[in-house]
C-alpha positions as protocol buffer text, in pm:
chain_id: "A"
residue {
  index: 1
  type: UNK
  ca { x: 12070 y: 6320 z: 11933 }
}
residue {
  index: 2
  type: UNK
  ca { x: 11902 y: 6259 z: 11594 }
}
residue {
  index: 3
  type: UNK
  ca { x: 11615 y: 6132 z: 11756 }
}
residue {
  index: 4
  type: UNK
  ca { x: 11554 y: 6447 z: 11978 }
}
residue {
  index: 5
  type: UNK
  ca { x: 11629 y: 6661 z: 11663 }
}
residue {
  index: 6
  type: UNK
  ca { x: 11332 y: 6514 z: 11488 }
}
residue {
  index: 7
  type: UNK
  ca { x: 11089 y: 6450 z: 11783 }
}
residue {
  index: 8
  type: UNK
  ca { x: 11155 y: 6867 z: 11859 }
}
residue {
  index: 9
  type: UNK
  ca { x: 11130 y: 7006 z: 11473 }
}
residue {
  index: 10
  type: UNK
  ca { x: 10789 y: 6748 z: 11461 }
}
residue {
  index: 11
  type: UNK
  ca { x: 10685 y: 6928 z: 11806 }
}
residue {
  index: 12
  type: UNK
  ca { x: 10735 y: 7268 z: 11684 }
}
residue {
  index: 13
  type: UNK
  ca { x: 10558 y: 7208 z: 11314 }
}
residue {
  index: 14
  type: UNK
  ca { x: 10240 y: 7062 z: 11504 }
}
residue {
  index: 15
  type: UNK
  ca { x: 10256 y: 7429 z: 11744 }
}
residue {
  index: 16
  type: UNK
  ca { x: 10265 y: 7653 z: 11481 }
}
residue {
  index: 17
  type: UNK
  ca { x: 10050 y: 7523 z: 11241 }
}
residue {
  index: 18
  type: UNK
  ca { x: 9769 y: 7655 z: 11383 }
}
residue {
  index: 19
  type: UNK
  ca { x: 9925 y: 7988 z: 11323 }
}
residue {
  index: 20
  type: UNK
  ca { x: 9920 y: 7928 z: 10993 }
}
residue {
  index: 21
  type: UNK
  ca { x: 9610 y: 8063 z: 10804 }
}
residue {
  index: 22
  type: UNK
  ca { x: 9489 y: 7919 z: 10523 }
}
residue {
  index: 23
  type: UNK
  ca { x: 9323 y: 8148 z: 10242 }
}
residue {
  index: 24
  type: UNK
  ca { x: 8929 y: 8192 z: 10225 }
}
residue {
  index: 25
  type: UNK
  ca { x: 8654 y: 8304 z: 10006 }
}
residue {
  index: 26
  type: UNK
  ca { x: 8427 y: 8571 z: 10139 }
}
residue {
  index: 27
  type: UNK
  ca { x: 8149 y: 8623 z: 9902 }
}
residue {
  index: 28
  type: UNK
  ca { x: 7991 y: 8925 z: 9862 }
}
residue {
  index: 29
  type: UNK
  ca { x: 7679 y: 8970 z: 9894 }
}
residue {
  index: 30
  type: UNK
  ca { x: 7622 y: 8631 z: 10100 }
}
residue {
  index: 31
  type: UNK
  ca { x: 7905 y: 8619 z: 10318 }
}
residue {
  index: 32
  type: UNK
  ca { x: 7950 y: 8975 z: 10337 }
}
residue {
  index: 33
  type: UNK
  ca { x: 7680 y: 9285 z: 10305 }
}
residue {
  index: 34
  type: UNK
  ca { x: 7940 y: 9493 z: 10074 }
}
residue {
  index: 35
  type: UNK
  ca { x: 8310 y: 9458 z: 9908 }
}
residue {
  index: 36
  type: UNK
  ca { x: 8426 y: 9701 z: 10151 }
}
residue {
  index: 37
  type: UNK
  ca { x: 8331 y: 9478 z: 10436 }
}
residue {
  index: 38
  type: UNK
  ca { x: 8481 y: 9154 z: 10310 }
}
residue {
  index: 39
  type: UNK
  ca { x: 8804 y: 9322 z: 10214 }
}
residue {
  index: 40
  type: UNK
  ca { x: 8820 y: 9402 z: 10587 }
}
residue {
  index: 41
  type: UNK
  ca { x: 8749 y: 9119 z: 10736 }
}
residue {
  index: 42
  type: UNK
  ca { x: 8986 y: 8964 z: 10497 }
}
residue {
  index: 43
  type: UNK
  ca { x: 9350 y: 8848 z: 10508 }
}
residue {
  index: 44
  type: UNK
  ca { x: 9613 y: 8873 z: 10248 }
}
residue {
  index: 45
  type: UNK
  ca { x: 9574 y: 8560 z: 10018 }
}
residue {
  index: 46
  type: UNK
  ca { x: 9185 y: 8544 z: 10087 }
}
residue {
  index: 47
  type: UNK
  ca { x: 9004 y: 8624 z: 9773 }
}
residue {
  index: 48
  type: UNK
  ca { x: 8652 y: 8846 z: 9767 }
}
residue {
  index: 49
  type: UNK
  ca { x: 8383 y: 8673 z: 9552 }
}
residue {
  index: 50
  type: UNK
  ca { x: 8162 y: 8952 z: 9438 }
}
residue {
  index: 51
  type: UNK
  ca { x: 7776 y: 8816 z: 9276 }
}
residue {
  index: 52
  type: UNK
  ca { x: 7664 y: 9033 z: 8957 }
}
residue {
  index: 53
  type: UNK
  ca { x: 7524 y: 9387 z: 9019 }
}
residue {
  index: 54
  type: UNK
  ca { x: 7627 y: 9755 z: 9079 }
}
residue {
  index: 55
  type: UNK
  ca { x: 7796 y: 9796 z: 9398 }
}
residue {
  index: 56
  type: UNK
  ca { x: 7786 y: 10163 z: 9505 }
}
residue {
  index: 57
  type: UNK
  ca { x: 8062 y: 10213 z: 9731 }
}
residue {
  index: 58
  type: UNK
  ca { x: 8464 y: 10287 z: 9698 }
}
residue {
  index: 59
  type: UNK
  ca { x: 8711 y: 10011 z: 9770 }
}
residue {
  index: 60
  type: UNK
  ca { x: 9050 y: 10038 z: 9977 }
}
residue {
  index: 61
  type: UNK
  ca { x: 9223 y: 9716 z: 10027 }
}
residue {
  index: 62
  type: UNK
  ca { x: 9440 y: 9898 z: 10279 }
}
residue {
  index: 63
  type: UNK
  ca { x: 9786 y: 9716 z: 10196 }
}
residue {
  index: 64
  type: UNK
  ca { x: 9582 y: 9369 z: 10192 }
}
residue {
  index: 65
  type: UNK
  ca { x: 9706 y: 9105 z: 9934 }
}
residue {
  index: 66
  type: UNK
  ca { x: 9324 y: 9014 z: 9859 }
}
residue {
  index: 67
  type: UNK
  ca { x: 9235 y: 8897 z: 9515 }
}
residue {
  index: 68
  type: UNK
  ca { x: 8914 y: 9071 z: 9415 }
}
residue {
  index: 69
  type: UNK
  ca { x: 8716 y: 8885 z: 9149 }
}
residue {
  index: 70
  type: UNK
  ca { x: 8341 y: 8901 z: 8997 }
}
residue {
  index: 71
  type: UNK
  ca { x: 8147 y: 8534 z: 8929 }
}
residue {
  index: 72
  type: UNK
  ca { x: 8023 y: 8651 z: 8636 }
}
residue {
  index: 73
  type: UNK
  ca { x: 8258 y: 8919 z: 8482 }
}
residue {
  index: 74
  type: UNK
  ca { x: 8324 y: 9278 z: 8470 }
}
residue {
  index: 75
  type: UNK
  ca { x: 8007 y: 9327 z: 8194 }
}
residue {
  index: 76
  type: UNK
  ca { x: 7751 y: 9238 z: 8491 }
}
residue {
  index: 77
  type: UNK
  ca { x: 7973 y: 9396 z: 8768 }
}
residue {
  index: 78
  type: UNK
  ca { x: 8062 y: 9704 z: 8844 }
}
residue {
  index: 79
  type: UNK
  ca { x: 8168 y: 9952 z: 9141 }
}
residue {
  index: 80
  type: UNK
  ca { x: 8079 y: 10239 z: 9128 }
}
residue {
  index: 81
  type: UNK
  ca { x: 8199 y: 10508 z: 9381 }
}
residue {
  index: 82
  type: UNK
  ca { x: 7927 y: 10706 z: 9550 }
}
């Protein structure tokens, strides 16, 4: 019985790991045209890479855990809502 117990829990880890996503980096603007976008096409845990520069556009991460973060800092990036 012990063997069965193991074979079927090793079974069922190697089905559902596919259905396990792992966390990405979308950068924006190389990956992605704007934040907006990337947050979208995002999951939570994924993190949005934003490049320096003034991004005119608002942001709504729409209940998404996504960690938003700027290469260079906030003094070279901004958003700026239209």
């Amino acid at each position: 019985m012990r063997i069965f117990t193991l074979r079927l829990v090793s079974y069922l880890t190697t089905l559902m790991a596919p259905l396990v996503a792992t966390p990405r980096t979308l950068r924006v603007p190389t990956d992605c045209p704007s934040i907006q976008y990337a947050i979208n096409a995002g999951a939570t845990g994924d993190t949005v890479l934003v490049l320096p520069g003034v991004y005119n556009e608002s942001v709504n991460f729409a209940g998404k855990g996504i960690y938003l973060t700027s290469v260079a800092g906030p003094s070279v990036t901004r958003i700026e809502p239209p």
